[in-house]
C-alpha positions in Angstrom: -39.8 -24.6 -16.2 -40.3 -21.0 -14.3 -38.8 -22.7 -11.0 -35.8 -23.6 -12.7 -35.3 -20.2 -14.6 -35.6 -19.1 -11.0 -33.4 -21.5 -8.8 -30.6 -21.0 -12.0 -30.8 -16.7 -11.3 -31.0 -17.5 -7.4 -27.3 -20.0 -7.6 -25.9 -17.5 -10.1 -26.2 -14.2 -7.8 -25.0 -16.6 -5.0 -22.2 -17.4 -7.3 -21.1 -13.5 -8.2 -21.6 -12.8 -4.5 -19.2 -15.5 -3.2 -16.3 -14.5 -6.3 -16.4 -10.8 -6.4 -18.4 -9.1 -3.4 -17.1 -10.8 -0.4 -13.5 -10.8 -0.9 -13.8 -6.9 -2.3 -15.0 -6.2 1.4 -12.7 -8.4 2.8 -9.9 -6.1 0.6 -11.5 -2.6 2.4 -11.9 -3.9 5.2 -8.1 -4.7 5.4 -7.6 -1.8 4.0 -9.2 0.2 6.7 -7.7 -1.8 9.2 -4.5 -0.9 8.0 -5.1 3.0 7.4 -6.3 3.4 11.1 -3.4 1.3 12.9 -0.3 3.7 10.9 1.6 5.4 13.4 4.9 8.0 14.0 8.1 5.6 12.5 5.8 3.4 9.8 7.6 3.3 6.9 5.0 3.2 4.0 4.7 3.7 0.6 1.9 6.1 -1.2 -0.9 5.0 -3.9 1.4 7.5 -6.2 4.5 5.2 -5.2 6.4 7.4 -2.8 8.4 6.2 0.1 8.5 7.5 3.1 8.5 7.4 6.7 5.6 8.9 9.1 6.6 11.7 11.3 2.6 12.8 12.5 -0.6 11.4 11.7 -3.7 13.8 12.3 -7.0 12.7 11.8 -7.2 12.7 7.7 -4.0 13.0 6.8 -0.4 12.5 8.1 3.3 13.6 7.4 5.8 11.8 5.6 9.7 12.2 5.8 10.6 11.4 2.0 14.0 12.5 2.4 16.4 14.1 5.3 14.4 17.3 5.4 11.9 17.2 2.9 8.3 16.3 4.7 5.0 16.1 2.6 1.6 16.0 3.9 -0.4 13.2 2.7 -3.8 11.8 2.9 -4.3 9.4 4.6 -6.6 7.2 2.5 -3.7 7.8 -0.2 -1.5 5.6 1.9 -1.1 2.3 -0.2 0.5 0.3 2.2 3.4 -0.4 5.3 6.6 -1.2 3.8 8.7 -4.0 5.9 12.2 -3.4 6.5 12.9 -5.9 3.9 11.2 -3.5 1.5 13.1 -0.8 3.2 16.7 -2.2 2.6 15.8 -2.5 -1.0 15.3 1.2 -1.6 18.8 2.5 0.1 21.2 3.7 -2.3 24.8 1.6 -2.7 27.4 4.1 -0.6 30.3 6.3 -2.9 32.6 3.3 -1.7 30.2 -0.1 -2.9 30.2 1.9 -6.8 32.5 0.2 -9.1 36.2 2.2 -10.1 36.0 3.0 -13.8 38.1 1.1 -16.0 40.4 2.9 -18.7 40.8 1.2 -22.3 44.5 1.5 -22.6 
């Protein structure tokens, strides 16, 4: 009965391994991947959900454009991820022309 106890302990830390372990490193290892291949003109977006576009990237950190002439220096592991010009399109605001006219009641 103590071999079977054993094989059962053995197929269950096989088991967690397989689920949680391996694809948590294959997660940082994108992750680190993706941190070290940013460069000038990436637009990204920050682990505090800040959009922006890179305009220098030192060796721990790098500088964002969040607006015209607003620039913010971030770290770089707080960089949660490359935005797609899809993404991008999303986020520009409608011009003064696209808004609706206001309608009066009478």
């Amino acid at each position: 009965m103590g071999s079977a106890g054993l094989f059962i302990i053995v197929i269950a830390f096989l088991f967690l391994y397989f689920v949680l372990v391996r694809p948590q490193k294959r997660r940082q290892l994108e992750q680190q991947r993706m941190l070290n291949e940013v460069s000038v003109g990436d637009e990204i977006v920050t682990a505090g959900g800040i959009y922006g576009e890179i305009t220098a990237v030192d060796e721990d950190d790098v500088r964002v454009r969040i607006a015209p002439e607003l620039e913010v220096r971030v770290a770089r592991r707080a960089i949660a991820g490359v935005t797609t010009p899809h993404d991008a399109e999303e986020l520009e605001e409608p011009d003064e022309t696209e808004r609706p006219e206001p309608t009066s009641g009478t």
